[in-house]
C-alpha positions in Angstrom: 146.4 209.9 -28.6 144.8 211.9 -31.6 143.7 209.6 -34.3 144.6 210.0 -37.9 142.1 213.1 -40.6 144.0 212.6 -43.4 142.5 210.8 -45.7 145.5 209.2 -47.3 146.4 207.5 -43.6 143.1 205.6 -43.7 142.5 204.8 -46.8 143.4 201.1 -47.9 146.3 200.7 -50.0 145.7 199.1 -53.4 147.4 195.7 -53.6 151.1 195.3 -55.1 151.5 193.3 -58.6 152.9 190.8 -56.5 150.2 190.2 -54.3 147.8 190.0 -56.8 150.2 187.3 -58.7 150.2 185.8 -55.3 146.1 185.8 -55.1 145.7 183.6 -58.2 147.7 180.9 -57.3 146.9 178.0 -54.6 148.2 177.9 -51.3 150.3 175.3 -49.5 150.2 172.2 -51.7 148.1 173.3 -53.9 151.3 175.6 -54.9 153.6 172.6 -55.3 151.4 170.8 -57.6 151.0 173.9 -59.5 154.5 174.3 -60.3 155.2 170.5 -60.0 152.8 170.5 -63.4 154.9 173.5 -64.5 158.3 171.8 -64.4 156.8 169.1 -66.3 155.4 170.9 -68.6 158.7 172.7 -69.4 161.2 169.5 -69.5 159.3 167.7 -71.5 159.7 169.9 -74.7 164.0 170.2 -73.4 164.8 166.7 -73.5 163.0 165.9 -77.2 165.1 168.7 -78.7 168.1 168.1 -76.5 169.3 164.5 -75.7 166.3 162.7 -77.3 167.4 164.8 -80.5 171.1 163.8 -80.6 170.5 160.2 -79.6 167.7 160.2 -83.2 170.7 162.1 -85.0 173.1 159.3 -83.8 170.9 156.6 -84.6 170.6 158.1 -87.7 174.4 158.3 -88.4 174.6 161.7 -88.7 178.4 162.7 -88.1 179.0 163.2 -84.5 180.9 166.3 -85.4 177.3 167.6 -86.4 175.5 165.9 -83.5 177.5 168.2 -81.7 176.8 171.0 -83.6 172.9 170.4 -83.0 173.6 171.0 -79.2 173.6 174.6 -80.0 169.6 174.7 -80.2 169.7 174.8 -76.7 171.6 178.2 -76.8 168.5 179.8 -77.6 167.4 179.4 -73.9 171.3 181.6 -73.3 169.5 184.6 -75.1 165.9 184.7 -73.1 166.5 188.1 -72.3 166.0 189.3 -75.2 162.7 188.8 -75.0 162.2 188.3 -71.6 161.3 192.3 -70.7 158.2 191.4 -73.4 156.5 189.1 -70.9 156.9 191.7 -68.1 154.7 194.1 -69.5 152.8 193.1 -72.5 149.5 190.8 -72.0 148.8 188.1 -74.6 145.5 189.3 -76.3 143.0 186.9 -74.8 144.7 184.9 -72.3 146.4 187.9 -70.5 142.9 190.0 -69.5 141.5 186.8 -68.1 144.5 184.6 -66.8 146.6 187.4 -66.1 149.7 187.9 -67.7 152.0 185.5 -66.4 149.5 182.0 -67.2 148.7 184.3 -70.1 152.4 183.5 -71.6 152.7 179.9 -70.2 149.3 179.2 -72.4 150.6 180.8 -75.7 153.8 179.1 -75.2 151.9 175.4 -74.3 150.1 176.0 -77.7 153.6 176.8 -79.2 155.6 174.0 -77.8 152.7 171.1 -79.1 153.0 172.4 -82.3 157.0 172.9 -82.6 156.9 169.3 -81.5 154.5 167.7 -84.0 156.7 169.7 -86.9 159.8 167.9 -85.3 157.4 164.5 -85.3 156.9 164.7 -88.9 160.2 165.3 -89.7 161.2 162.7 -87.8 163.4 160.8 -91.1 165.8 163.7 -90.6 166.1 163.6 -94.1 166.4 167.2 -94.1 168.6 168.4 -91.2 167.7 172.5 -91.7 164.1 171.2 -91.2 165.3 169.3 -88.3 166.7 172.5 -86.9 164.0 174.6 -87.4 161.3 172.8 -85.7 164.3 172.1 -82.7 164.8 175.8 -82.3 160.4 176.7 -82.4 160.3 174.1 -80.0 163.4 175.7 -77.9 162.1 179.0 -78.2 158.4 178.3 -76.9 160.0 175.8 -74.3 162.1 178.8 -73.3 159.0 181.7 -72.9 157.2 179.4 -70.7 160.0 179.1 -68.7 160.4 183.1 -68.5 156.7 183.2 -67.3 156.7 180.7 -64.9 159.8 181.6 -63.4 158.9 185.4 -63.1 155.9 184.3 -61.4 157.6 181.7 -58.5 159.8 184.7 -57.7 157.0 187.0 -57.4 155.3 184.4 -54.9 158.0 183.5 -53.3 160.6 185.8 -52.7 162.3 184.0 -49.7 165.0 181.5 -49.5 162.8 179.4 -47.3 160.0 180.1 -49.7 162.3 179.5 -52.6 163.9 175.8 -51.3 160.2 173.5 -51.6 158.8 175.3 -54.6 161.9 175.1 -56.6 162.1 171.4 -55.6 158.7 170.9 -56.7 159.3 172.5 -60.0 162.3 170.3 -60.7 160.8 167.4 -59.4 158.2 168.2 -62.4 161.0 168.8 -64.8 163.2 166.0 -64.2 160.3 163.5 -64.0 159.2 165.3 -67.5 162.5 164.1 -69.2 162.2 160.6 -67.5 159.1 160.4 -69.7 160.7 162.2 -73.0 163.7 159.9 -72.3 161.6 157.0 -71.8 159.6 157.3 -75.2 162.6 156.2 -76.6 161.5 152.6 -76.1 158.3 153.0 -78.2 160.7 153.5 -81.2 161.9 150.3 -81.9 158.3 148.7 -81.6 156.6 151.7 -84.0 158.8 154.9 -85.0 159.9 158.2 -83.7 157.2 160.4 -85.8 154.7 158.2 -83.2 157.1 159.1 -80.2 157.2 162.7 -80.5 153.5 162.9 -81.5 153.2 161.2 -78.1 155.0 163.6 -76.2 153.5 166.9 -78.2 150.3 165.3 -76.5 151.4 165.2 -73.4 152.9 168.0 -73.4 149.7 170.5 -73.1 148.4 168.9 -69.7 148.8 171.7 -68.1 146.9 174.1 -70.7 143.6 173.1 -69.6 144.2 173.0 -66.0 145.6 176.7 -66.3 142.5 177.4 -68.1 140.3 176.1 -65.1 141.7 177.6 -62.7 140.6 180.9 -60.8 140.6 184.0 -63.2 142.8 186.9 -62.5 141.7 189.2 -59.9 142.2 192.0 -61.7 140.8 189.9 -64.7 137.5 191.1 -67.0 135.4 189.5 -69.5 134.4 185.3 -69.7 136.5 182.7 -69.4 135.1 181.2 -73.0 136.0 184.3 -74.8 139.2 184.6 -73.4 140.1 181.1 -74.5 138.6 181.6 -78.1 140.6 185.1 -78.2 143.8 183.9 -76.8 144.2 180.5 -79.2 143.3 182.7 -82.3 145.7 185.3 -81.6 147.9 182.3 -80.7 147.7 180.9 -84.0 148.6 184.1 -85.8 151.6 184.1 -83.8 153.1 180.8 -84.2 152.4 181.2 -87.9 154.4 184.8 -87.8 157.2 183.1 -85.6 158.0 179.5 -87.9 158.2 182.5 -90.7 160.6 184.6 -89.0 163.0 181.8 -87.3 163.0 180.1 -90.8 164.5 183.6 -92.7 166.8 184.0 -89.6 168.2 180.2 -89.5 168.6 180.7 -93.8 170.8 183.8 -92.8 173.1 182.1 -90.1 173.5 179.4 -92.3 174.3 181.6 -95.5 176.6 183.8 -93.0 178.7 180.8 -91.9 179.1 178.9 -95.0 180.5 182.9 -96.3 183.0 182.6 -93.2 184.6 179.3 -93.8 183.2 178.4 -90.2 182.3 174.9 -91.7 186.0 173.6 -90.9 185.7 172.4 -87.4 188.7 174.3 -86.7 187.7 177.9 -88.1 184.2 177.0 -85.7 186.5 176.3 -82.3 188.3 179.5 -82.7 185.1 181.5 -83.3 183.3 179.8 -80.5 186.4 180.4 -78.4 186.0 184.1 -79.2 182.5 184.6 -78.3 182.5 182.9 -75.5 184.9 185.6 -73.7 182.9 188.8 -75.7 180.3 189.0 -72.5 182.9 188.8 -69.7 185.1 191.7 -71.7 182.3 193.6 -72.4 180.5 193.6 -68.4 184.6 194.6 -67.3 184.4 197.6 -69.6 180.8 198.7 -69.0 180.0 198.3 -65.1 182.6 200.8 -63.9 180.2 203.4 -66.0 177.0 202.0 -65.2 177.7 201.9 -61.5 178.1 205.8 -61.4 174.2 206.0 -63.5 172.1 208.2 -61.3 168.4 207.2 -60.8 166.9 209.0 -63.8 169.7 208.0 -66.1 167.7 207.0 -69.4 169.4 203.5 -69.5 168.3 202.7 -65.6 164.6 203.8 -66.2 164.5 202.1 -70.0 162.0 199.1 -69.8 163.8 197.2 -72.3 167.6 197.4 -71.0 166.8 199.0 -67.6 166.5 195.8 -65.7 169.7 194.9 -67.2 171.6 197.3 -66.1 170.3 197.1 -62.9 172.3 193.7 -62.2 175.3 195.7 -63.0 174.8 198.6 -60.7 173.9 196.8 -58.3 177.0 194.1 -58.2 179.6 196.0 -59.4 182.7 194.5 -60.9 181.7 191.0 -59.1 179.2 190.0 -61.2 182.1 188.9 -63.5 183.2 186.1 -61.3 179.7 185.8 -60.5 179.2 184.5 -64.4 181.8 183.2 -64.6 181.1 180.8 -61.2 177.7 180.0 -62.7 178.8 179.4 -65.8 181.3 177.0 -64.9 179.2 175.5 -62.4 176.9 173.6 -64.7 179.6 173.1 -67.4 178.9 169.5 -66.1 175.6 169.1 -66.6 175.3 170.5 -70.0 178.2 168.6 -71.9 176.8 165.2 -70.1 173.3 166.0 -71.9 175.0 166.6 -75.1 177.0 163.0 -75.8 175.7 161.1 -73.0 173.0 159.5 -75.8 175.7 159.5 -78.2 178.0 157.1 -75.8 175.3 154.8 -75.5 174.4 154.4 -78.7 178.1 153.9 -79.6 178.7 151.0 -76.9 175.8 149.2 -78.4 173.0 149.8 -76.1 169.6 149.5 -77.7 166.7 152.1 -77.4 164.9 149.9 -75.1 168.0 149.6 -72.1 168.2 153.7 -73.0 164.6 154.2 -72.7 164.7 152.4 -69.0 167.9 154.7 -68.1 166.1 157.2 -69.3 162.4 156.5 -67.4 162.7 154.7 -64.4 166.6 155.2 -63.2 166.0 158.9 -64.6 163.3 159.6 -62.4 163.8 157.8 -59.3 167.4 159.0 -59.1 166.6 162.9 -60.5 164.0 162.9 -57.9 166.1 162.1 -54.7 169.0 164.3 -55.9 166.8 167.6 -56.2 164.8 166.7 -52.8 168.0 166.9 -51.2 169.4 169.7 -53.2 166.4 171.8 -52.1 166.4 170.9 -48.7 170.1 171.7 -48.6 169.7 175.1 -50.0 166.9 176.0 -47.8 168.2 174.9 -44.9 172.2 175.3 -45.3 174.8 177.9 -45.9 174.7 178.9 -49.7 178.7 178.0 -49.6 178.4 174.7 -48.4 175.4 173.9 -50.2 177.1 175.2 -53.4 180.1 173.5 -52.9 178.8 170.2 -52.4 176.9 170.5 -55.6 180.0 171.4 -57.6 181.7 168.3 -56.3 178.6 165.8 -56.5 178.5 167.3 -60.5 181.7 166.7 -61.2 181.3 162.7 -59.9 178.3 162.4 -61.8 180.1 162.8 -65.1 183.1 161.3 -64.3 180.7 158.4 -64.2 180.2 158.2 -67.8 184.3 158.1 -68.5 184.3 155.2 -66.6 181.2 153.7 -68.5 183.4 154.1 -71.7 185.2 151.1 -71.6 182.4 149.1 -70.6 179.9 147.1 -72.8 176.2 145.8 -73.3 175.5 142.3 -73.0 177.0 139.7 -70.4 175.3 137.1 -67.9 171.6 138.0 -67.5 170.8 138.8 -63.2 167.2 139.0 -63.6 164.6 139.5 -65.7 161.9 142.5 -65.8 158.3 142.3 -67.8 160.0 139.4 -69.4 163.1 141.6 -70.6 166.7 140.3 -69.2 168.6 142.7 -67.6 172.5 141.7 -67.8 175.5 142.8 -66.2 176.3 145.4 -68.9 172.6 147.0 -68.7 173.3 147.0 -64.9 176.4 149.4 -65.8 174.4 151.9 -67.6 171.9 152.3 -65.0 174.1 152.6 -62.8 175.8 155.8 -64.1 172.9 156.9 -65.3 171.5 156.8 -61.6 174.3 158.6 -60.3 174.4 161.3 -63.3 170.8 162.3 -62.7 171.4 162.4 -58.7 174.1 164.8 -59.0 172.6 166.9 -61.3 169.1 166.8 -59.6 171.1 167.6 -56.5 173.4 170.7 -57.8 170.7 171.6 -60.3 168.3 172.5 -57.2 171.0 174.2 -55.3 172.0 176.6 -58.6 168.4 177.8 -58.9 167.6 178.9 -55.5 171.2 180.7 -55.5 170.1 182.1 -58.8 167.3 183.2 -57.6 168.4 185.2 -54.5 170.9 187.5 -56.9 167.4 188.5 -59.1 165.8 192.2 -57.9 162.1 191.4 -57.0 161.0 194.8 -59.2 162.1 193.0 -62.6 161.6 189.2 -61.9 161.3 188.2 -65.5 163.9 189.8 -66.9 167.0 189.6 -64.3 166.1 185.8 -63.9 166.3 185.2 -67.9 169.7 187.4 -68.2 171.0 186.0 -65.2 170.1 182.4 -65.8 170.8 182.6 -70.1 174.6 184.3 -69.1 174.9 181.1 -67.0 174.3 178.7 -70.1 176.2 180.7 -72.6 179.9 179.3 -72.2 178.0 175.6 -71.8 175.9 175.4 -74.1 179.0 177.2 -76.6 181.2 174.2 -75.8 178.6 171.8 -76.3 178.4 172.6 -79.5 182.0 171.2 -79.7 181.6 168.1 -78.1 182.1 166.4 -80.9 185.2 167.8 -81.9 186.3 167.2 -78.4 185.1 163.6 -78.4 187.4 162.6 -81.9 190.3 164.3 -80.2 190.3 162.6 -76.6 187.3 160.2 -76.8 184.4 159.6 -74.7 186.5 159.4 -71.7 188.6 162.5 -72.0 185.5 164.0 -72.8 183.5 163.2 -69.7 186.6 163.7 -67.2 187.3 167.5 -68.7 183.6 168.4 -67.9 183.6 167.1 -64.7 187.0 168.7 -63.6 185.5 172.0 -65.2 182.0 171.7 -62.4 184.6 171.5 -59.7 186.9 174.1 -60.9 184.2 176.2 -60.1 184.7 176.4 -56.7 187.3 178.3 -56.7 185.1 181.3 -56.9 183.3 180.9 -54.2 185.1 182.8 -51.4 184.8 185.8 -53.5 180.8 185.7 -54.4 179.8 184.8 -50.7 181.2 188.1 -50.0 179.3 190.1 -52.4 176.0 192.0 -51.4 174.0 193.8 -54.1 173.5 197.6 -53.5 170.4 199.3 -52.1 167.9 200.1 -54.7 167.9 204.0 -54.9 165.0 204.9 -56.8 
């Protein structure tokens, strides 16, 4: 046997982007925690400008027409990929040369999403609801780019399906319990105010910046940790300043532009929604047939900016349609439950305090189970059964809440908790809110690993954000109309069109089991 001369043979290959993504971050529990602490971090800032929002709105008597209309900050999460290619290859100044680039982003965007939130504490009168929005959508948009990071980094360290199934648990076992606490704020309102709540939760909200910043550097990092710290939250600064500046011109645009399009009238607004919602699915139909037929060094396919993009397209074909279209519907559920959920309990009567325990402990306790088993099911399962079961167990957890609409606070007290009765009627709400938060812990964990298996390891970032932003666009779109839905068919119609919509979405799945993604050629 001759051994090897060249040079090339011998020579140790340099290590992969992945693997030195992999190298900064802890092994075997170590990892969990890690992204346990990321979840958190991330649904903390969601609930206080989702449901935490409309339930302040409602308790503020803002029409539930515009309540509704507030649900649309969360389609700024929808449009990630717009940015998303950004975080692939640009290093924040500071954090990036030290951290590296993905706990690089998730530092600028903690730094972001404490200050969004203490703008949205001291507007907390809603006195002026354009303020109100703009501190929402900051907060949405940072909540969103640490979201981009940290998910572009679990896929780069753990590109498996068995990999995939505890990790993602542990993330949404960190999210979930996140909104538990968000949710469970509520209950300091009524004993001081909800400037003091948020303020609360912008606090919390940064745990996990310095426990990023103490952990390991980069291996490929240079410099000190102290100057990297002092670089990245100066450049931060000049960043958030630039951003507030830019998203308050934009939101005085889209608000000059609608008013010039009559879109105020509820009516005008449906049939625009209605429209856009379809533009996407149209628009893949006409384009995929050409972009399949792109050879390798086709300008669009090697573009950084709309390459990875395209990529999704040539590589599923035509199926990605139903495959947006299945994901899309699949968490119909979950999103229109989040939007009038808060509402419904404020309008039966329920106080912040019964809210704030649905919201903390029932949240939590039931979120928690429902992802375990989600995760385990994913990992462990066929993706169609797994899938399937999560469609059904979504559409049961709002279907819940049209039977909580014709029940009511109050009636004989069973026991009594830190000296606080708990009746019959606060019994009810816990209830569905135990079995809500189960089903959508439990489908929510299935959806992401799924998601995650359609994303091409070589653009992480990007194909996760398009992939998972297309998902929440006709949601979060309807949403925005729930309450126009609500005054036409109440809170039960409501609840029971959303959960017949999850489980309409498994009608799709015999045809995107069957799809395989093509080989990459280049």
């Amino acid at each position: 046997m001759e051994l090897a001369t060249d040079p090339a043979a011998i020579a140790p290959r340099a290590p992969t982007p992945e693997q030195l993504a992999a190298a900064a971050v802890p092994r075997d529990w170590r990892r969990y925690g890690l992204y346990l602490l990321l979840g958190f971090s991330a649904g903390l800032p969601f609930y206080m400008f989702n449901a935490v929002l409309l339930l302040r709105l409602a308790k503020h008597n803002v029409d539930i027409v515009t309540v509704g209309y507030f649900a649309w900050v969360a389609l700024l999460p929808t449009f990630k990929f717009a940015w998303a290619p950004l975080l692939d290859r640009v290093n924040v100044p500071g954090f990036g040369r030290f951290f590296g680039k993905r706990r690089g982003w998730i530092m600028l965007a903690q730094l972001g999403i404490f200050a969004s939130m203490a703008g949205m504490a001291l507007t907390a009168s809603d006195a002026s609801l354009p303020l109100t929005a703009l501190f929402a959508t900051l907060l949405a948009f940072w909540t969103t780019t640490l979201e981009i990071a940290a998910d572009a980094w679990r896929i780069e360290i753990a590109p498996t399906a068995a990999e995939q199934g505890p990790i993602v648990a542990a993330n949404l076992w960190g999210y979930r319990s996140a909104m538990a606490a968000s949710g469970a704020a509520v209950a300091i309102v009524p004993h001081s105010s909800w400037t003091t709540a948020y303020l609360i939760v912008a606090i919390v909200s940064v745990i996990a910046f310095p426990i990023l910043a103490m952990m390991k550097p980069d291996p490929s990092s240079g410099g000190g940790r102290a100057t990297a710290l002092a670089t990245g939250t100066l450049f931060s600064a000049g960043v958030l300043v630039v951003t507030t500046v830019a998203t308050a011109a934009i939101g005085w645009v889209l608000l000059a532009a609608v008013a010039s399009l009559g879109m105020s009238d509820p009516k005008v607004m449906t049939y625009w929604v209605c429209g856009i919602a379809l533009l996407p699915f149209v628009a893949l139909g006409i384009a995929v047939p050409w972009l399949q037929r792109l050879p390798p060094d086709a300008p669009l396919r090697r573009s950084p900016s709309v390459g990875p993009y395209v990529d999704v397209a040539w590589r599923y074909g035509l199926v990605i349609v139903p495959i947006l279209l299945f994901v899309s519907v699949y968490r119909m559920g979950d999103v229109m439950a989040l939007t009038l959920s808060h509402p419904l309990f404020s309008s039966l009567g329920y106080g912040l305090e019964q809210i704030g325990i649905a919201d903390g402990v029932v949240f939590i306790v039931s979120s928690m189970a429902g992802v375990a088993l989600g995760g385990w099911l994913a990992a462990r399962a066929p993706m169609g059964w797994a899938l399937a079961i999560g469609a059904a167990v979504s559409a049961i957890s709002n279907w819940v809440f049209a039977w909580l609409a014709h029940q009511h606070p109050g009636g004989a007290t069973l026991f009594s908790v830190f000296g606080m009765a708990v009746t019959s009627g606060d019994m009810k709400l816990y209830v569905a809110m135990a079995v809500d938060q189960f089903g959508h812990g439990f489908e929510g964990a299935v959806f992401v690993v799924y998601l995650s298996l359609l994303v091409n390891p070589r653009y992480p970032a990007a194909q996760y954000a398009l992939l998972s932003g297309l998902a929440f666009l006709l949601p979060r779109l309807l949403a925005g109309l729930s309450g126009t839905f609500q005054k036409s068919i109440g809170y039960d119609g409501f609840f029971v069109m959303a959960g017949t919509m999850s489980l309409a979405a498994i009608v799709f799945l015999p045809l995107i089991l069957r799809a395989k993604p093509r080989a990459d050629d280049a």
